[in-house]
NUGU-830580 format. One record per residue (C-alpha): residue in three letters; x, y, z. Coordinates in nm, 2 decimals, padded with zeros to 4 digits. Each point is the difference from the previous one (the first is absolute). Layout:
<rs>
+--------+--------+--------+--------+
| residu |     c1 |     c2 |     c3 |
+--------+--------+--------+--------+
|    Ala |      X |      Y |      Z |
...
+--------+--------+--------+--------+
</rs>
This chain:
<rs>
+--------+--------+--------+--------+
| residu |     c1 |     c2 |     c3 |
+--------+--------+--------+--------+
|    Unk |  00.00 |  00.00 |  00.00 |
|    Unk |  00.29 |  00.22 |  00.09 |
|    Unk |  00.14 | -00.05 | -00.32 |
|    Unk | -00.31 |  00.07 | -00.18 |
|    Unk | -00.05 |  00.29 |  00.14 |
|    Unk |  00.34 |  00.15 | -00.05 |
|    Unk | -00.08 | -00.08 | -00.41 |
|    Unk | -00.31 |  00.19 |  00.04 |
|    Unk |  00.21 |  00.30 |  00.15 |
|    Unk |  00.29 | -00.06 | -00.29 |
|    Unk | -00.27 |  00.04 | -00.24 |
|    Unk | -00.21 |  00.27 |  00.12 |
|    Unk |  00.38 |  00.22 |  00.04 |
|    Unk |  00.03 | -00.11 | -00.35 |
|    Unk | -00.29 |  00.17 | -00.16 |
|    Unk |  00.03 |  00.29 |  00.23 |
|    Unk |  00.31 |  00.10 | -00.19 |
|    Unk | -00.11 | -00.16 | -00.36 |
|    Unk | -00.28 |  00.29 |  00.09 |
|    Unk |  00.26 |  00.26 |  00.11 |
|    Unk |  00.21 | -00.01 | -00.30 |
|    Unk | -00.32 | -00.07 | -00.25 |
|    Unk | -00.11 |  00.36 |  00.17 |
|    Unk |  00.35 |  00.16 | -00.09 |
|    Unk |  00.05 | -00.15 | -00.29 |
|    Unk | -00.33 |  00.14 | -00.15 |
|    Unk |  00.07 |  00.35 |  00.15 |
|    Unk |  00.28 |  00.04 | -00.20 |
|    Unk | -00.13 | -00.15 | -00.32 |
|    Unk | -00.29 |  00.27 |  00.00 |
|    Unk |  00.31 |  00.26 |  00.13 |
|    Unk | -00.26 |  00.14 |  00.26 |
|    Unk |  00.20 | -00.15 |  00.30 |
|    Unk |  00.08 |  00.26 |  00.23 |
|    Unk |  00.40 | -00.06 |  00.12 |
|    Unk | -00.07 |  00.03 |  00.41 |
|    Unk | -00.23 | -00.30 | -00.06 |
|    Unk |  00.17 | -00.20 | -00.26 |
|    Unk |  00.29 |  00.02 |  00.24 |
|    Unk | -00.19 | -00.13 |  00.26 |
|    Unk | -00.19 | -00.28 | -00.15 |
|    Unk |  00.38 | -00.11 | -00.11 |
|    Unk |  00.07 | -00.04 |  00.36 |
|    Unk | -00.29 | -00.12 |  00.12 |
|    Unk |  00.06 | -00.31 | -00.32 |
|    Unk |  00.37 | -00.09 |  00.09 |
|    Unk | -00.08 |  00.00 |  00.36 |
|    Unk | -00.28 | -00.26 | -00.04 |
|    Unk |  00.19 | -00.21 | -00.24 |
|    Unk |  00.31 |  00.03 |  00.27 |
|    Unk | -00.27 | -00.08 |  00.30 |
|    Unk | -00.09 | -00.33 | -00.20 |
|    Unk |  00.33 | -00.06 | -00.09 |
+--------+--------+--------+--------+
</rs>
């Protein structure tokens, strides 16, 4: 169960940052990203993918 649960943790930090950098990615494709948040949302992407990691 432990372990199970731990997946479901792996997988939920997963798409959290698949979501992160889909958001940032599409900011800059439409070039309406503003740099304070883009900035931001870069951190917040590396430091979820470190936190699985």
């Amino acid at each position: 169960m432990k372990t199970f649960l731990r997946f479901l943790g792996n997988l939920a930090v997963i798409i959290i940052a698949f979501v992160f950098y889909t958001v940032l990615q599409l900011g800059y494709a439409q070039k309406k990203v503003n740099l304070l948040f883009a900035i931001i949302l870069a951190v917040l992407t590396v430091a979820v993918i470190y936190w699985m990691y």
